[in-house]
C-alpha positions as CSV (number, residue, x, y, z in Angstrom):
1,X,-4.8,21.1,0.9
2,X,-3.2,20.1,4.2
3,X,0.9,19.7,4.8
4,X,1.0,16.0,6.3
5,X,5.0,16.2,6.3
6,X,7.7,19.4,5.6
7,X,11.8,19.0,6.2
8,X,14.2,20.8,4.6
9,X,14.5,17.8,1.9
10,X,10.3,16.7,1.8
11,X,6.8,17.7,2.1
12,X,4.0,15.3,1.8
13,X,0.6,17.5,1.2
14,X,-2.7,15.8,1.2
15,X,-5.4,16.7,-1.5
16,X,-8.9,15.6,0.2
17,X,-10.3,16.5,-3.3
18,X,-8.6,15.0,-5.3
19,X,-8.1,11.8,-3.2
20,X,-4.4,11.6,-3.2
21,X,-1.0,13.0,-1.6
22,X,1.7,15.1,-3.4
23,X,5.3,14.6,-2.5
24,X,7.8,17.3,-3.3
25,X,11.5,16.6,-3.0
26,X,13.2,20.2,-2.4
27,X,16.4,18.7,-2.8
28,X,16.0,18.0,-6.4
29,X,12.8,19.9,-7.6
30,X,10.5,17.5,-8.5
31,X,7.0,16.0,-7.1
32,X,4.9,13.1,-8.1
33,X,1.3,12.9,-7.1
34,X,0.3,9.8,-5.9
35,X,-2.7,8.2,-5.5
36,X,-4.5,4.6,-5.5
37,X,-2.8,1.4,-3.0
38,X,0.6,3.1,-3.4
39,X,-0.7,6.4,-1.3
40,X,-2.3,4.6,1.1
41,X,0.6,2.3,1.7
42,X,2.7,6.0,2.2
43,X,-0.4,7.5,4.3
44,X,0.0,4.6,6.3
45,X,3.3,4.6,7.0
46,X,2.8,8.3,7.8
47,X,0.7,7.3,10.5
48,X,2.7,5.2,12.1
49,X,5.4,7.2,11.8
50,X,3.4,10.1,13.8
51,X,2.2,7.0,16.0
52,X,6.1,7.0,17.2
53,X,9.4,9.3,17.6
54,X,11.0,9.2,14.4
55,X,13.0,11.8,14.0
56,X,13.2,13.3,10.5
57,X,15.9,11.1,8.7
58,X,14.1,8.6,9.3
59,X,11.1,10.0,7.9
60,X,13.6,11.7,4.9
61,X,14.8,8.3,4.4
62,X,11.6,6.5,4.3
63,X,10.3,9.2,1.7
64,X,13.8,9.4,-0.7
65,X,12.6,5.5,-1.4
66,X,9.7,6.9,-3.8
67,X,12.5,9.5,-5.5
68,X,11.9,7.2,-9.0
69,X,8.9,8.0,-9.3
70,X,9.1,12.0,-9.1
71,X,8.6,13.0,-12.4
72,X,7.5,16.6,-12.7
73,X,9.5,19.6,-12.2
74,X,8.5,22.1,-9.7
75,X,8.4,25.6,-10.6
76,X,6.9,28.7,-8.5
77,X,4.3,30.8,-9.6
């Protein structure tokens, strides 16, 4: 597991295993894990993003467009 991205609203995490990316939005409790084109498209944009100076509402912003698909509640163990 490695933390690609963490704000106060987002973190991205990578799972090398399991060949895909989690992203959690703390703002409303929920994740989606994503895999296939659509997580290299955001592993992409990632990179370019860390290729640059965004600053993090950009980044926030860029991420809150994959909010639909966020489907699963987060809960602590």
């Amino acid at each position: 597991m490695f933390v690609m991205y963490n704000s106060e609203n987002y973190c991205v995490v990578e799972f090398a295993n399991r060949h895909g990316i989690e992203l959690v939005d703390k703002t409303t409790g929920r994740a989606g894990f994503l895999e296939g084109e659509l997580e290299l498209k955001i592993r992409a944009s990632m990179a370019d993003f860390a290729a640059g100076e965004p600053n993090l509402e950009q980044v926030d912003e860029f991420l809150g467009n994959y909010d639909s698909l966020l489907t699963n509640s987060v809960a602590l163990h």
